[in-house]
C-alpha positions as CSV (number, residue, x, y, z in Angstrom):
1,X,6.9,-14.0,0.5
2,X,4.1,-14.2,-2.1
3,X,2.0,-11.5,-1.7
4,X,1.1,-8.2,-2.7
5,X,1.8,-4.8,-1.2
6,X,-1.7,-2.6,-1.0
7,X,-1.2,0.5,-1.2
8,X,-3.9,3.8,0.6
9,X,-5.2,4.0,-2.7
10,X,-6.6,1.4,-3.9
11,X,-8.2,0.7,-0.2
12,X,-9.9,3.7,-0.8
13,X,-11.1,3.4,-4.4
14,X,-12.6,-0.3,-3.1
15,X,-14.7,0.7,-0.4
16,X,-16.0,4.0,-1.9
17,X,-18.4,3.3,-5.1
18,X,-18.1,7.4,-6.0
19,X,-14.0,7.1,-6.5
20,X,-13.2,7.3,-9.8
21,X,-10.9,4.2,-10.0
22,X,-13.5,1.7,-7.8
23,X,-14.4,-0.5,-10.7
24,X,-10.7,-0.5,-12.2
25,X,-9.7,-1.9,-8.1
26,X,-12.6,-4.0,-8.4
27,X,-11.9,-5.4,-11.4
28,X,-8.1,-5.4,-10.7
29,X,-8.7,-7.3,-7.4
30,X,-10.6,-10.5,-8.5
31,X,-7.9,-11.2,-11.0
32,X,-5.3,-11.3,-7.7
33,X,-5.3,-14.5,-5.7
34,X,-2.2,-13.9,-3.8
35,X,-2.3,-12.7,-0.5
36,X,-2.8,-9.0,0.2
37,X,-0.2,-7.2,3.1
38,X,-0.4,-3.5,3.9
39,X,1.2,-1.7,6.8
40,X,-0.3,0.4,9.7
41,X,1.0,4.0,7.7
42,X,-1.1,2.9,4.8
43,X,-4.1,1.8,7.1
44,X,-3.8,5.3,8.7
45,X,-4.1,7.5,5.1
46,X,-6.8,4.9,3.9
47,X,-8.6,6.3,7.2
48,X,-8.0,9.8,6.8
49,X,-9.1,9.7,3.1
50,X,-12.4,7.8,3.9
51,X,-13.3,10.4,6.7
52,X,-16.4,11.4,5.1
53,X,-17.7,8.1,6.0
54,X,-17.6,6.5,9.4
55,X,-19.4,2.9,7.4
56,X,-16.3,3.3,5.0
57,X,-13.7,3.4,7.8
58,X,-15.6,0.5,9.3
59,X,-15.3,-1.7,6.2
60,X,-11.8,-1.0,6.1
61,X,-11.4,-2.2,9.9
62,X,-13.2,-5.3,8.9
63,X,-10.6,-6.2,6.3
64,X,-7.9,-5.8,8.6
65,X,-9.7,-7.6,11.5
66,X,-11.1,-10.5,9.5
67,X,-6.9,-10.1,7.7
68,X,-8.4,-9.9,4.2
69,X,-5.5,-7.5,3.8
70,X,-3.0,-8.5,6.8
71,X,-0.8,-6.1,8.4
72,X,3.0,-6.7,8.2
73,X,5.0,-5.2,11.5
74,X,7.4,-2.4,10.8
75,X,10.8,-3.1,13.1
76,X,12.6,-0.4,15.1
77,X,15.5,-2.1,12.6
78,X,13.1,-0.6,9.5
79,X,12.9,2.8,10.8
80,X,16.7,4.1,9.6
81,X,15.8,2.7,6.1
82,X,12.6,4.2,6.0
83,X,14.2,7.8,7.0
84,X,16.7,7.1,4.1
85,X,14.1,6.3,1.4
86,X,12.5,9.5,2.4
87,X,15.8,11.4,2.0
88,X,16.7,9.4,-1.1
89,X,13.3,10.7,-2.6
90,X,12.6,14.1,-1.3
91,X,12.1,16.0,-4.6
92,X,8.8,13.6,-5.1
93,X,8.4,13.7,-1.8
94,X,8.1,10.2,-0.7
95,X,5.6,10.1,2.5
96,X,5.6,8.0,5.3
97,X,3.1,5.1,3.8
98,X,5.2,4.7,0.8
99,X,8.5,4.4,2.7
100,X,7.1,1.9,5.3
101,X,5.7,0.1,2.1
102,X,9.2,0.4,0.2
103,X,11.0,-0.7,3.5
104,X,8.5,-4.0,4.1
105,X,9.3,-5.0,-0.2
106,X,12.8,-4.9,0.4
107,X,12.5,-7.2,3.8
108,X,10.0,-9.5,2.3
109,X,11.4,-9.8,-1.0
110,X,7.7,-8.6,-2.4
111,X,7.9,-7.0,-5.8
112,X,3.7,-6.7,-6.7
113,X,1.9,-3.4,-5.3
114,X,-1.7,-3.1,-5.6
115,X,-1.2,1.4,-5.9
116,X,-2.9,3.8,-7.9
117,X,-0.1,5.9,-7.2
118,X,1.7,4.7,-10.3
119,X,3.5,7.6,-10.5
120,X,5.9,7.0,-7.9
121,X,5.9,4.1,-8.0
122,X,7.2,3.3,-11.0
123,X,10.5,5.7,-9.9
124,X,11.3,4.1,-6.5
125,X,13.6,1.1,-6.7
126,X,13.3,-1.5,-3.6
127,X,16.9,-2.6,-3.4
128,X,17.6,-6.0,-4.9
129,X,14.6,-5.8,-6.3
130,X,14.2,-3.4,-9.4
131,X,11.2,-2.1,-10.4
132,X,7.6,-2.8,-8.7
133,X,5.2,-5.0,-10.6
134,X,2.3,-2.4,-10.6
135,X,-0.9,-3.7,-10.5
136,X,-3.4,-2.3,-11.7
Protein backbone atom coordinates (compact mmCIF):
# COMPACT_ATOMS: atom_id res chain seq x y z
CA UNK A 1 0.00 0.00 0.00
CA UNK A 2 1.31 3.54 -0.63
CA UNK A 3 0.41 5.47 2.16
CA UNK A 4 1.47 6.88 5.25
CA UNK A 5 0.70 5.87 8.82
CA UNK A 6 -0.50 9.11 11.04
CA UNK A 7 0.22 8.91 14.14
CA UNK A 8 -1.98 10.87 17.66
CA UNK A 9 0.54 13.39 17.35
CA UNK A 10 0.75 14.98 14.64
CA UNK A 11 -3.35 14.93 14.47
CA UNK A 12 -3.04 16.90 17.34
CA UNK A 13 -0.27 19.38 16.56
CA UNK A 14 -2.53 20.14 13.01
CA UNK A 15 -5.63 21.07 14.45
CA UNK A 16 -4.35 22.99 17.48
CA UNK A 17 -2.45 26.40 16.32
CA UNK A 18 -1.03 26.67 20.27
CA UNK A 19 0.95 23.10 19.92
CA UNK A 20 4.36 23.59 19.71
CA UNK A 21 5.06 21.41 16.56
CA UNK A 22 1.76 22.81 14.39
CA UNK A 23 3.74 24.67 11.81
CA UNK A 24 6.55 21.79 11.57
CA UNK A 25 2.98 19.28 10.77
CA UNK A 26 1.88 21.89 8.62
CA UNK A 27 4.70 22.33 6.90
CA UNK A 28 5.51 18.59 6.93
CA UNK A 29 2.01 17.81 5.54
CA UNK A 30 1.91 19.79 2.17
CA UNK A 31 5.17 18.15 1.23
CA UNK A 32 3.16 14.50 1.51
CA UNK A 33 0.89 13.64 -1.33
CA UNK A 34 0.43 9.99 -0.52
CA UNK A 35 -2.41 8.95 1.14
CA UNK A 36 -2.87 9.38 4.84
CA UNK A 37 -4.25 5.98 7.09
CA UNK A 38 -4.63 5.97 10.85
CA UNK A 39 -6.37 3.52 12.96
CA UNK A 40 -9.36 3.91 15.52
CA UNK A 41 -6.57 3.63 18.77
CA UNK A 42 -4.91 6.59 17.26
CA UNK A 43 -8.32 8.50 16.53
CA UNK A 44 -9.16 7.77 20.24
CA UNK A 45 -5.72 9.54 21.87
CA UNK A 46 -6.00 12.31 19.19
CA UNK A 47 -9.53 12.86 20.94
CA UNK A 48 -8.52 12.66 24.45
CA UNK A 49 -5.58 15.07 23.85
CA UNK A 50 -7.83 17.71 22.03
CA UNK A 51 -10.39 17.57 25.01
CA UNK A 52 -9.98 21.08 25.74
CA UNK A 53 -11.71 21.81 22.60
CA UNK A 54 -15.05 20.30 21.46
CA UNK A 55 -14.35 22.57 17.64
CA UNK A 56 -10.85 20.63 17.67
CA UNK A 57 -12.44 17.10 18.21
CA UNK A 58 -14.93 18.20 15.48
CA UNK A 59 -12.24 18.99 12.91
CA UNK A 60 -10.73 15.78 13.59
CA UNK A 61 -14.14 13.93 12.89
CA UNK A 62 -14.32 15.87 9.70
CA UNK A 63 -11.04 14.33 8.48
CA UNK A 64 -12.03 11.02 9.17
CA UNK A 65 -15.61 11.44 7.76
CA UNK A 66 -14.70 13.39 4.60
CA UNK A 67 -11.44 10.16 4.82
CA UNK A 68 -8.76 12.98 4.49
CA UNK A 69 -7.00 10.54 6.86
CA UNK A 70 -8.88 7.06 6.27
CA UNK A 71 -9.23 4.49 8.91
CA UNK A 72 -7.67 1.06 8.26
CA UNK A 73 -9.67 -1.99 10.22
CA UNK A 74 -7.81 -3.81 12.85
CA UNK A 75 -8.64 -7.84 12.52
CA UNK A 76 -9.44 -10.06 15.39
CA UNK A 77 -6.25 -11.95 13.47
CA UNK A 78 -4.19 -8.40 14.45
CA UNK A 79 -5.00 -8.62 17.98
CA UNK A 80 -2.24 -11.53 19.12
CA UNK A 81 0.41 -9.44 17.32
CA UNK A 82 -0.60 -6.36 18.81
CA UNK A 83 -0.40 -8.10 22.45
CA UNK A 84 3.14 -9.27 21.42
CA UNK A 85 4.44 -5.91 20.19
CA UNK A 86 3.40 -4.65 23.54
CA UNK A 87 5.24 -7.44 25.31
CA UNK A 88 8.18 -7.14 22.93
CA UNK A 89 8.36 -3.43 24.02
CA UNK A 90 7.40 -3.08 27.57
CA UNK A 91 10.40 -1.24 28.97
CA UNK A 92 9.27 1.81 26.57
CA UNK A 93 6.20 0.94 27.09
CA UNK A 94 4.58 0.63 23.76
CA UNK A 95 0.67 1.70 24.14
CA UNK A 96 -2.11 0.58 22.40
CA UNK A 97 -2.09 3.26 19.31
CA UNK A 98 1.42 2.48 18.58
CA UNK A 99 0.92 -1.32 18.55
CA UNK A 100 -2.28 -1.19 16.42
CA UNK A 101 -0.19 1.28 14.12
CA UNK A 102 2.99 -1.28 14.22
CA UNK A 103 0.46 -4.19 13.57
CA UNK A 104 -1.46 -2.29 10.39
CA UNK A 105 2.67 -1.51 8.78
CA UNK A 106 3.50 -4.97 8.99
CA UNK A 107 -0.03 -6.08 7.17
CA UNK A 108 0.13 -3.31 4.67
CA UNK A 109 3.66 -3.35 3.92
CA UNK A 110 3.63 0.63 4.90
CA UNK A 111 7.03 1.90 6.04
CA UNK A 112 6.29 6.10 6.23
CA UNK A 113 4.74 7.41 9.69
CA UNK A 114 3.63 10.81 9.92
CA UNK A 115 4.63 10.73 14.33
CA UNK A 116 6.15 13.19 16.45
CA UNK A 117 6.88 10.44 18.67
CA UNK A 118 10.19 9.90 17.04
CA UNK A 119 11.44 8.50 19.90
CA UNK A 120 9.91 5.23 19.66
CA UNK A 121 9.62 5.09 16.77
CA UNK A 122 12.81 5.02 15.60
CA UNK A 123 13.40 1.69 18.05
CA UNK A 124 10.37 -0.37 16.94
CA UNK A 125 11.08 -2.59 13.94
CA UNK A 126 7.84 -3.70 11.85
CA UNK A 127 8.85 -7.16 10.72
CA UNK A 128 10.05 -7.36 7.18
CA UNK A 129 10.21 -4.04 7.14
CA UNK A 130 13.21 -2.37 9.18
CA UNK A 131 13.08 0.84 10.27
CA UNK A 132 10.05 3.46 9.85
CA UNK A 133 10.58 6.29 7.39
CA UNK A 134 9.81 9.13 9.95
CA UNK A 135 8.36 11.96 8.69
CA UNK A 136 8.68 14.80 9.94
Amino acid sequence: MNAILVDAGPLVALLHRDDQHHRECVDALAGLHDSLVTVWPVVTEAMYLLNFSWRAQDALWELVLEETVRLLPLETEDYPRMQELMRKYRTLPMDLADAALVCVAERERIKRIFTLDRRDFSIYRPSKLGRFAIIP
